[in-house]
C-alpha positions in Angstrom: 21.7 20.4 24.1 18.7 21.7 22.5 15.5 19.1 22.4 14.6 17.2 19.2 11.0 18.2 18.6 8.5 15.0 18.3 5.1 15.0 17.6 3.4 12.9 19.6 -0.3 13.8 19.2 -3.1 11.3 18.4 -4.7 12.1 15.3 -8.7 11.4 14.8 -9.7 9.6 11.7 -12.8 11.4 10.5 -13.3 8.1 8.3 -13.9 5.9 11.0 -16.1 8.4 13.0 -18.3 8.8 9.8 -18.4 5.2 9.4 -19.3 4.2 13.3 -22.1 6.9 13.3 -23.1 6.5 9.6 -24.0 2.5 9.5 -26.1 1.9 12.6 -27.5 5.1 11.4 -28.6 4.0 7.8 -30.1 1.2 9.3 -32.2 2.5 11.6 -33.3 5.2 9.2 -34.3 2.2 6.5 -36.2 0.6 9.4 -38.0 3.8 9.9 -39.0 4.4 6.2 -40.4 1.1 5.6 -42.7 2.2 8.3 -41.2 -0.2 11.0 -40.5 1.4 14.9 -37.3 1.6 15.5 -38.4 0.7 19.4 -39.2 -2.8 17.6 -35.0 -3.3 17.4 -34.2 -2.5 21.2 -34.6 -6.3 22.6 -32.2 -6.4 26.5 -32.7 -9.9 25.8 -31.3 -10.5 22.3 -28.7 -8.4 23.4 -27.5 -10.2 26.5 -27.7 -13.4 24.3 -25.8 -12.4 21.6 -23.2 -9.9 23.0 -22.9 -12.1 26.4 -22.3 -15.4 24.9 -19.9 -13.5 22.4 -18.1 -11.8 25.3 -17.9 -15.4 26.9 -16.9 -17.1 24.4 -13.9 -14.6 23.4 -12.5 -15.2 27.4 -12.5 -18.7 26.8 -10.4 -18.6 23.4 -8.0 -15.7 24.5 -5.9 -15.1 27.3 -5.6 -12.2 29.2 -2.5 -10.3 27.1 -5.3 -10.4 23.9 -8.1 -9.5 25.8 -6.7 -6.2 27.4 -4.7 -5.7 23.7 -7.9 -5.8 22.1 -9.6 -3.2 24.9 -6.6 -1.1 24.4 -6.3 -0.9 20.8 -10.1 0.3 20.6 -8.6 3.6 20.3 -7.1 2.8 17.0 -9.8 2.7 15.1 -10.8 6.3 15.7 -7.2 7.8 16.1 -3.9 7.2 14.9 -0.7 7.5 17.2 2.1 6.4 14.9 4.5 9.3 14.2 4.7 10.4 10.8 7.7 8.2 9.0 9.9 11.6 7.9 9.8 13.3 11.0 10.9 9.7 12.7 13.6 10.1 9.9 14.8 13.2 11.1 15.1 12.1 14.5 17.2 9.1 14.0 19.2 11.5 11.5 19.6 13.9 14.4 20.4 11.2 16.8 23.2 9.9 14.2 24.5 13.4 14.3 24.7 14.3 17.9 26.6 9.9 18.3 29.3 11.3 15.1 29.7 14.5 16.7 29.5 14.0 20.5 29.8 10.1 21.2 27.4 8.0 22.9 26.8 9.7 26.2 25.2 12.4 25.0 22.2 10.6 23.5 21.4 9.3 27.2 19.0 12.6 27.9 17.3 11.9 24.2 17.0 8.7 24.6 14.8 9.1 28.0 12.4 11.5 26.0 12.3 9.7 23.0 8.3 9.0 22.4 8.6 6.2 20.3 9.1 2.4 21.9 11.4 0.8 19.5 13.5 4.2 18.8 14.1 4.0 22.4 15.2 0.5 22.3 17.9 1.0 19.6 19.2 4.2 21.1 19.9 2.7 24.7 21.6 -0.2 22.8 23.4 1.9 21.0 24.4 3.9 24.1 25.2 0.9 26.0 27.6 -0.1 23.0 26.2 -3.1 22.6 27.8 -5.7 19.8 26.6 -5.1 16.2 25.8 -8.8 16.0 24.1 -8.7 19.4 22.2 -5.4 18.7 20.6 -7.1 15.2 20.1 -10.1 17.1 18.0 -8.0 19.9 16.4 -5.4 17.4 14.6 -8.3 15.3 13.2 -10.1 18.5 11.8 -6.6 19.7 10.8 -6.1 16.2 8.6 -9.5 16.2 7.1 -9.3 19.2 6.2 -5.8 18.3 4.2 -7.1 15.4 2.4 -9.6 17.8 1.6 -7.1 20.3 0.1 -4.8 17.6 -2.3 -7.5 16.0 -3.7 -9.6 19.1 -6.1 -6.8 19.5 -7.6 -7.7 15.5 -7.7 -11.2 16.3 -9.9 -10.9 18.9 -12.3 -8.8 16.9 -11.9 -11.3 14.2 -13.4 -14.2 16.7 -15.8 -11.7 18.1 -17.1 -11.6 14.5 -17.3 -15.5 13.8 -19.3 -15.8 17.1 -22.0 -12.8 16.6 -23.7 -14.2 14.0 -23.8 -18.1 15.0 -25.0 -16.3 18.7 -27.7 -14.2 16.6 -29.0 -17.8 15.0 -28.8 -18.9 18.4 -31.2 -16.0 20.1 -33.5 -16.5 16.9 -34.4 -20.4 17.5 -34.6 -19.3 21.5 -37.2 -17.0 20.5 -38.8 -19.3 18.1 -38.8 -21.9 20.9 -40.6 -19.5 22.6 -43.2 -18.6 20.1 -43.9 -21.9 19.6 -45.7 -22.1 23.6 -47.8 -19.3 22.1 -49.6 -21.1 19.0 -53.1 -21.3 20.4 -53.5 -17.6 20.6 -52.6 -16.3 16.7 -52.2 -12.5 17.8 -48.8 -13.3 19.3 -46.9 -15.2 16.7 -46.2 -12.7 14.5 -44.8 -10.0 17.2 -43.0 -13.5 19.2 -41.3 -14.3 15.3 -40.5 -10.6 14.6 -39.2 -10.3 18.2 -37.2 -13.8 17.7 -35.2 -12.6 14.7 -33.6 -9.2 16.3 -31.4 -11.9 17.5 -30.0 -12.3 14.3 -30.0 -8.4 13.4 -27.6 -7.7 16.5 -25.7 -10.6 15.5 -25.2 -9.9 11.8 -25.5 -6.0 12.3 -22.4 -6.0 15.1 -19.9 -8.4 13.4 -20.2 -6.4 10.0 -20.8 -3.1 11.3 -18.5 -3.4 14.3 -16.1 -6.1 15.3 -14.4 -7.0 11.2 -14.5 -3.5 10.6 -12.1 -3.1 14.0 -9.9 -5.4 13.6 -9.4 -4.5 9.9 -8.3 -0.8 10.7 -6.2 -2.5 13.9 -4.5 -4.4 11.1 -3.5 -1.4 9.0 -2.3 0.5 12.1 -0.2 -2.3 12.9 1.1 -2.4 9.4 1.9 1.3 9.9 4.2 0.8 13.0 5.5 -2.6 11.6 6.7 0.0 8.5 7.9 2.6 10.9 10.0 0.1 13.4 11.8 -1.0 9.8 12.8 2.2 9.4 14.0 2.4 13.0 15.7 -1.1 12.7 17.8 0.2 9.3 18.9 3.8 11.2 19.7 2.6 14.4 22.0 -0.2 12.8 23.3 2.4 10.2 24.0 4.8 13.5 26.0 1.9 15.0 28.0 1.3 11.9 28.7 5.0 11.9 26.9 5.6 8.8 27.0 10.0 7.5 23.8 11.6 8.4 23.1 12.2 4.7 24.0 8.5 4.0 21.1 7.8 6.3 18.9 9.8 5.2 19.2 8.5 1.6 19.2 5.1 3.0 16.1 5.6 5.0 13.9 7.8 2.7 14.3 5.6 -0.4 10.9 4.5 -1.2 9.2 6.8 0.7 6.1 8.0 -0.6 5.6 11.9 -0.9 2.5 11.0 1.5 4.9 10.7 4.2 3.4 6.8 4.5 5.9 4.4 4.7 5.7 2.1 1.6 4.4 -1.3 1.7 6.9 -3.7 1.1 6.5 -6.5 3.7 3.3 -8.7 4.6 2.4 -8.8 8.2 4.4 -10.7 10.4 7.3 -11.1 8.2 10.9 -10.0 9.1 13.0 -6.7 9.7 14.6 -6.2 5.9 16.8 -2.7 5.6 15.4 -0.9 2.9 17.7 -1.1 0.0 19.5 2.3 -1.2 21.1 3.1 -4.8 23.7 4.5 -2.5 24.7 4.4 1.3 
C-alpha cells in the first residue's frame, strides 16, 4: 500500500511577524523623534503592575484548560498549521477509494498516520463500522468541542485586553499617589508624573498592540479548522454511505475558492452543515 502524502508543515505568516516587530517599533521610533529617551518607557515597576495584575487576574477568571490553550495557541499567530483544504480533499477522496476498493481493514495503517485530528476520528469510526446514526451523532460532538478547544486560547487574550488598560490607570494613580509625597521639592513632579503615566502606555500599548491583536488571528485560525473539520465531517459520512470518489469530490470541492481557502459559510460556533452539491 503506497503512503498518502500529507503536508504537515507549519507555515510562518510574514504578516504577523511584520506586525509584532513593526508596532512597538513605530512607537519607540515616534518617542525618539519627538526628542524623548526611549530609556524614559523601561519602568520594572509599571510593568510588574500592569502585566502582574493582568496575569493574576486572567488565573482567577480561567481555568486551567484556557490557560495552557491560550499558551499553546501563541504559535498561531505567527504560523499556520491547518492543511490546505484540497489536499485534505484528496486524502479523504483517496481514503474513499482504498474503503470501495479494498474494504475497511485496509484503512487501519492510514488511519494511524493520518496528521489531522478529526480525519483520524472519522476514519477509525468508519473502520470500526460504526452505525451511520451513531457516527453523525459522534462526528458533531467532536466537531463542537473542536470549536471550543480552538477559541479558549482568544478568550483569554480578549480578557487579558479588558484588564491592561484598567491595570495601566491603576499604575498611573499609584504613581501619582506617589508624586504627590514629593510636592515640596518642584524638580521631581514632572519626572514622578511622566514616570506615573508609563503605566498607562504598557497598559494601552500591550492590549492593542498585543493581546486583541492575538486573539483576533486565534479566531481566524479557528475559523480555518472549523471550515476544514466540515469538510472532513461531509467526506467521512459520504465514505460511510459509500459515496464514488468523484461524487465526493464534487460534493466536497463545491464552493471552494481557487485560493484553496475553505469558503466562509458558518459563524463560529455554529453546527457541522454538509456543503450542498448540484450533484452527488
Amino acid at each position: 500500500m503506497a503512503a498518502i502524502a500529507q503536508n504537515t508543515r507549519s507555515r510562518f505568516d510574514l504578516a504577523s511577524i511584520l506586525g509584532v516587530i513593526a508596532g512597538p517599533g513605530c512607537i519607540l521610533l515616534g518617542q525618539w523623534l519627538e526628542g524623548g529617551d526611549i530609556k524614559s518607557l523601561l519602568q520594572r515597576s509599571a510593568a510588574l503592575i500592569v502585566i502582574g495584575a493582568t496575569v493574576a487576574s486572567c488565573l482567577l477568571s480561567f481555568s486551567p484548560t484556557y490557560l495552557f490553550a491560550a499558551v499553546r495557541d501563541l504559535r498561531k499567530v505567527i504560523s499556520e498549521d491547518a492543511p490546505d483544504a484540497y489536499d485534505l480533499i484528496e486524502r479523504i477522496i483517496s481514503y474513499a477509494a482504498i474503503l470501495r476498493k479494498e474494504g475497511p481493514v485496509p484503512l487501519q495503517k492510514y488511519a494511524r498516520e493520518e496528521s489531522y485530528g478529526m480525519l483520524k476520528t472519522g476514519l477509525n469510526l468508519v473502520i470500526n463500522n460504526v452505525a451511520e446514526e451513531s457516527m453523525a451523532t459522534i462526528l458533531d460532538r467532536a466537531f463542537h468541542e473542536r470549536v471550543l478547544h480552538n477559541q479558549a486560547g482568544a478568550e483569554v487574550f480578549e480578557a487579558a485586553g479588558g484588564y491592561l488598560p484598567t491595570f495601566g490607570i491603576l499604575g498611573a494613580v499609584l504613581g501619582l499617589i506617589h508624586v504627590m509625597h514629593d510636592l515640596a521639592d518642584p524638580a521631581k513632579v514632572g519626572i514622578g508624573i511622566a514616570t506615573a503615566f508609563v503605566a498607562t502606555v504598557y497598559g494601552v500599548g500591550i492590549a492593542n498592540l498585543v493581546a486583541y491583536p492575538a486573539a483576533k488571528k486565534i479566531r481566524a485560525r479557528a475559523q480555518t479548522e472549523k471550515q476544514l473539520d466540515q469538510i472532513v465531517v461531509t467526506g467521512v459520512k459520504g465514505m460511510r454511505e459509500g459515496m464514488s470518489p468523484s461524487a465526493l469530490r464534487q460534493l466536497l470541492t463545491e464552493g471552494l475558492h481557487p485560493s484553496s481557502a475553505p469558503h466562509p459559510t458558518a459563524a463560529a460556533g455554529g453546527s457541522a452543515p454538509a456543503p450542498e452539491a448540484k450533484a452527488a
